[in-house]
C-alpha positions as CSV (number, residue, x, y, z in Angstrom):
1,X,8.7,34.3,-34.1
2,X,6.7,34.4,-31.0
3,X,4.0,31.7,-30.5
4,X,0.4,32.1,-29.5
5,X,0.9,30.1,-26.6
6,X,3.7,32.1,-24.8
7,X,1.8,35.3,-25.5
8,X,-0.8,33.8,-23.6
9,X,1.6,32.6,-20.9
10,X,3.4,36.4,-20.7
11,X,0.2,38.1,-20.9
12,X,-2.6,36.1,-19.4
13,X,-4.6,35.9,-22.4
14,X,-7.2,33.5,-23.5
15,X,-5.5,31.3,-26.5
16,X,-7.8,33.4,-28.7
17,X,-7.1,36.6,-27.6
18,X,-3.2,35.6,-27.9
19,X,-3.3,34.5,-31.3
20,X,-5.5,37.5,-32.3
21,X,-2.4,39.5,-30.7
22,X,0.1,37.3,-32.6
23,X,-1.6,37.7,-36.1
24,X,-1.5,41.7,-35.5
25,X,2.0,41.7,-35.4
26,X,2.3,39.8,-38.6
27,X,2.9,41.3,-41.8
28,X,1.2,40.5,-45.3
29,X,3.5,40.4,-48.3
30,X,3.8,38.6,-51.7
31,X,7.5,37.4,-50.6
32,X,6.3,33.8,-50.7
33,X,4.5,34.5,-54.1
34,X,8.0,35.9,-55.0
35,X,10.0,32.8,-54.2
36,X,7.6,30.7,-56.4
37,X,7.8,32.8,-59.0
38,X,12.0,32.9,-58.4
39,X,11.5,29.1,-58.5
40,X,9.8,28.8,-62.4
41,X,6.0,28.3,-60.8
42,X,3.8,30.8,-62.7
43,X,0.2,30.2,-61.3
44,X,0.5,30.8,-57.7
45,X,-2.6,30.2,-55.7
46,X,-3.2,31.3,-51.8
47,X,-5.7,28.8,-50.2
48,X,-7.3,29.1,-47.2
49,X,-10.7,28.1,-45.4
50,X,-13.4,29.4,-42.8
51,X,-15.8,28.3,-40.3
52,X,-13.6,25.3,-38.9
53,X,-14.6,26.5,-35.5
54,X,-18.3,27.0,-36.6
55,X,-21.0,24.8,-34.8
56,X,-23.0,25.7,-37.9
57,X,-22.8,25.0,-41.4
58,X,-20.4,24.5,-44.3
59,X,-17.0,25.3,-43.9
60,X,-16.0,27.2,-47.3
61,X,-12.5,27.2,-48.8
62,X,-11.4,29.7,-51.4
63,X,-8.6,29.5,-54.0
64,X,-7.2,32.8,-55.7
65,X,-4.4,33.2,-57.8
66,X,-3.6,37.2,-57.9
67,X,-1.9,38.9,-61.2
68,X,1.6,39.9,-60.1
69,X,1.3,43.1,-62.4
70,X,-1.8,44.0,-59.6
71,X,-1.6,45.0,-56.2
72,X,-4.5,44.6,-54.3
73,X,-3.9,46.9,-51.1
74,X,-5.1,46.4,-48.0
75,X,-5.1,42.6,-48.2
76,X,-4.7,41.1,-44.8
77,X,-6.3,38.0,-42.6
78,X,-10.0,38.1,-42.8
79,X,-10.1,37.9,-39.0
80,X,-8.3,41.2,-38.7
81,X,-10.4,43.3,-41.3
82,X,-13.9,44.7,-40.8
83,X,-17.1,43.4,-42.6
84,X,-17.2,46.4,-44.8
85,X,-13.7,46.3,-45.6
86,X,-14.0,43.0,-46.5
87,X,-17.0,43.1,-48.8
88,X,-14.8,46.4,-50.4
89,X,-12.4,43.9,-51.0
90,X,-14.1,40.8,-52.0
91,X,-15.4,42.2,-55.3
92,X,-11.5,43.7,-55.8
93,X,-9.9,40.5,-55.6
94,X,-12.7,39.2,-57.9
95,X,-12.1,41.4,-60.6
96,X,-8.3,41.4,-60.6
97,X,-7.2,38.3,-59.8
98,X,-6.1,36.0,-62.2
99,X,-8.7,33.1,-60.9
100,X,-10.8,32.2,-58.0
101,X,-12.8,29.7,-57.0
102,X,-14.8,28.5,-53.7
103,X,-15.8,25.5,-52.6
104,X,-18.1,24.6,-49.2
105,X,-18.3,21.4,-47.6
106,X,-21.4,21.0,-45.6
107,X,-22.3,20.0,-42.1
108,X,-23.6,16.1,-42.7
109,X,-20.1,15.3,-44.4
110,X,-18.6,17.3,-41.9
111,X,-20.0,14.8,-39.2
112,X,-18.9,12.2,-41.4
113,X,-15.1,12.8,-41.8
114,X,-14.0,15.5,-38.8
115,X,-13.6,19.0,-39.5
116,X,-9.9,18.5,-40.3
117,X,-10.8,16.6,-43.0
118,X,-13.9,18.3,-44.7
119,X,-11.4,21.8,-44.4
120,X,-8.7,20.1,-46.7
121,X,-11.6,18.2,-48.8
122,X,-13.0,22.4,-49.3
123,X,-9.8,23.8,-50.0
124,X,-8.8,21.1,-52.8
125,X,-11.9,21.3,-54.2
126,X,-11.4,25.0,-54.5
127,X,-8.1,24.5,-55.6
128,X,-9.2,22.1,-58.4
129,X,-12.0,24.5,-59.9
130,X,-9.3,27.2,-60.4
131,X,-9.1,28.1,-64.7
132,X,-6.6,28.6,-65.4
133,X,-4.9,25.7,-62.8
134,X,-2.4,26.3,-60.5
135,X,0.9,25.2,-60.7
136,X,2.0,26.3,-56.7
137,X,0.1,26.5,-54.3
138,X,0.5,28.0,-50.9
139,X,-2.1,27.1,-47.8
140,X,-2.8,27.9,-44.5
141,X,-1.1,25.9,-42.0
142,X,-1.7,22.4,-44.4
143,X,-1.0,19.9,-46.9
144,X,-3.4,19.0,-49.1
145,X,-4.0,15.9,-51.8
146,X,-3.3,16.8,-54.9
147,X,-0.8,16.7,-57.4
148,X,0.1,20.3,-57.3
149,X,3.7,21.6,-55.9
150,X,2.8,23.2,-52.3
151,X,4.0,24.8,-49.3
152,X,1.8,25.2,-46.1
153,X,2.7,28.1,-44.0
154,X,1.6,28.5,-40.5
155,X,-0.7,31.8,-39.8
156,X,-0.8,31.7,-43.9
157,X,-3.6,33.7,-44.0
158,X,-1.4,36.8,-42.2
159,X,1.8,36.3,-44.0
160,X,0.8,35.6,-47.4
161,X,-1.1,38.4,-49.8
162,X,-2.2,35.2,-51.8
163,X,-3.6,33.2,-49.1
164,X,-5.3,36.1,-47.1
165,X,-7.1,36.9,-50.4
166,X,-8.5,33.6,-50.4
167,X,-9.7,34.0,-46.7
168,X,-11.4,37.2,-47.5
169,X,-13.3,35.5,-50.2
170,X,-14.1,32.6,-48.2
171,X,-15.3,34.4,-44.8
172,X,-17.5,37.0,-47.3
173,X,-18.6,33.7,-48.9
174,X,-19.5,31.9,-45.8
175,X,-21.3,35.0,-44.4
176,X,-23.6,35.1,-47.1
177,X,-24.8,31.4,-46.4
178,X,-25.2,32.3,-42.6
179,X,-27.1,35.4,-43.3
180,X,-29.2,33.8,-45.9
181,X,-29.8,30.9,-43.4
182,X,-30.9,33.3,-40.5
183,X,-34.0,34.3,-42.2
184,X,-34.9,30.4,-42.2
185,X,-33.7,29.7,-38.6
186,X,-34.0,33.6,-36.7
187,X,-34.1,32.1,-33.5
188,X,-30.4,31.0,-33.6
189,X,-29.1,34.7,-34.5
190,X,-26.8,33.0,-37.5
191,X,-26.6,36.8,-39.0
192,X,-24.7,37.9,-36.4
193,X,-22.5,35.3,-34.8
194,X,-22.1,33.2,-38.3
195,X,-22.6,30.1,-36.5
196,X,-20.3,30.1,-33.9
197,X,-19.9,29.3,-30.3
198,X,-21.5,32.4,-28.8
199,X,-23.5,32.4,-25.7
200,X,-26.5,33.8,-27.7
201,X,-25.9,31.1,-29.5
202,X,-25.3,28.2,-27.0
203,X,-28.6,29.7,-25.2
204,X,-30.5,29.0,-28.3
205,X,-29.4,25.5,-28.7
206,X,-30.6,25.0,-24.9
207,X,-34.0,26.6,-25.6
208,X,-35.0,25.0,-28.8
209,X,-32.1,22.1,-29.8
210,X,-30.2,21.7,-33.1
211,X,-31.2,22.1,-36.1
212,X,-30.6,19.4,-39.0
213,X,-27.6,22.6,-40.3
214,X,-26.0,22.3,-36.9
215,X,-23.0,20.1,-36.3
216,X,-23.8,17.4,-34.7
217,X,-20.3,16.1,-34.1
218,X,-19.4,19.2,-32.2
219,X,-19.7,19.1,-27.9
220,X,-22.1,21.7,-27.9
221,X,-24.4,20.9,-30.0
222,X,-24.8,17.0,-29.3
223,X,-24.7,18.0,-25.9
224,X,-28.0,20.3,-26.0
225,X,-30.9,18.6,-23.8
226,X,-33.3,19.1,-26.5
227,X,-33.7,16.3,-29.2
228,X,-32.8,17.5,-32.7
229,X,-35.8,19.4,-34.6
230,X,-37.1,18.3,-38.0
231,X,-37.8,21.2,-40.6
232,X,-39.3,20.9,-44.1
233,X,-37.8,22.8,-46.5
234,X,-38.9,23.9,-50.0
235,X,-37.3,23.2,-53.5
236,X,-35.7,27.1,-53.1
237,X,-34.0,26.4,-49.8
238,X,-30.5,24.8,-50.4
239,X,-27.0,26.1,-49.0
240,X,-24.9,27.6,-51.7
C-alpha cells in the first residue's frame, strides 16, 4: 500500500492533499466485518471520530454496528463524500443499522487531556452507549480502553463499511454543533469551515480573539494577539 508521505514525495503534494489522494484509491468493503463474523464476534461496531484537527469545539465520535442482512450503498470516508450525500446517508445508517451511538468531548477537556486523548475518551464513550453492546470492535487507526475485542486499522474510515458509517454520523453530527454555534459566534464563519484552520478563520481570531469554545491548547488560537473574550450565555445555549 502506498503511504501518504511518498505520494507527497513523488507528487509534490501538501501532506493533505496526499492523503486525500491516498484515501481515493482506497476501497470500502465489509471484508473486515467478514473476518469477525468468520471469527464467532456477532456485534461488530465501526468507530471513528471527527474534528481532531478542529481549533473549535467538541470532537464527536460515533459507534455503528450495521445489520449484515443490509447493505447500506454508497458508504465511504466522510471526507470523500459531499454534504448532501452525507446527510442522505446519515438518516440511512440511522434507520438500518443495528445500533448507533455518538458521543462529543468538548473543548475545556480537550485542553485538559490533548486531543489524542479526548478522541479515544469520544469514541469509547460512543462505543459504550451502543444497545445492544458490541462484542468487536473495529476503529480508525487506534486502540481504545475497554474490555471489548478490537482491531485498529489505519485509514479505517476508507477501508471499513463499519467504521466509515460511524464517520458519516459523526462529521453530520459535529456539523450540526458548528452550524448551531455560528448563529451565536457569526463572526468566526463556524458554518462554513466547521471550525477549522481556515484563513477566514485565523483572520477572525486576529480581529476579535478566541472565544471561551475555541481551543485554547492549539498554536493558533493561544497564539492570537487578542486576549480571550467573555460571553454570557443563556440557559438554552449548551453544545449538544
Amino acid at each position: 500500500m502506498l503511504s501518504t508521505a511518498k505520494i507527497a514525495s513523488e507528487f509534490s503534494l501538501s501532506a493533505s492533499a496526499a492523503k486525500l489522494r491516498l484515501l481515493k484509491k482506497l476501497h470500502c468493503t465489509l471484508r473486515y466485518e467478514k473476518k469477525a463474523w468468520e471469527s464467532g464476534a456477532v456485534m461488530v461496531a465501526g468507530v471513528d471520530e471527527v474534528g481532531r484537527g478542529s481549533l473549535f469545539g467538541s470532537v464527536v465520535a460515533a459507534a455503528v454496528i450495521l445489520d449484515r442482512g443490509y447493505r447500506i450503498r454508497g458508504l465511504r470516508d466522510s471526507k470523500l463524500l459531499l454534504r448532501e450525500r452525507r446527510e442522505l446517508l446519515a438518516p440511512r445508517i440511522r434507520e438500518h443499522a443495528i445500533a448507533w451511538a455518538v458521543a462529543a468531548v468538548d473543548a475545556a477537556r480537550i485542553d485538559q487531556i490533548n486531543i489524542y486523548q479526548a478522541s479515544r475518551v469520544a469514541m469509547r464513550e460512543a462505543v459504550m452507549r451502543l444497545q445492544p453492546a458490541a462484542d468487536h470492535l473495529l476503529v480508525d487507526a487506534v486502540k481504545l480502553d475497554c474490555d471489548v475485542s478490537q482491531r485498529a486499522i489505519i485509514h479505517g474510515d476508507a477501508l471499513s463499511a463499519s467504521i466509515a458509517a460511524a464517520s458519516i454520523l459523526a462529521k453530520v453530527e459535529r456539523d450540526r454543533m458548528m452550524c448551531e454555534w455560528d448563529a451565536v459566534f457569526p463572526e468566526y464563519g463556524l458554518a462554513s469551515h466547521k471550525g477549522y484552520c481556515t484563513p477566514q478563520h485565523l483572520a477572525a481570531l486576529q480581529q476579535y480573539g478566541p472565544t471561551p469554545l475555541h481551543r485554547q491548547s492549539f498554536a493558533p488560537v493561544w497564539s492570537s494577539p487578542i486576549e480571550q473574550k467573555v460571553f454570557e450565555f443563556d440557559d438554552a445555549t449548551i453544545e449538544g
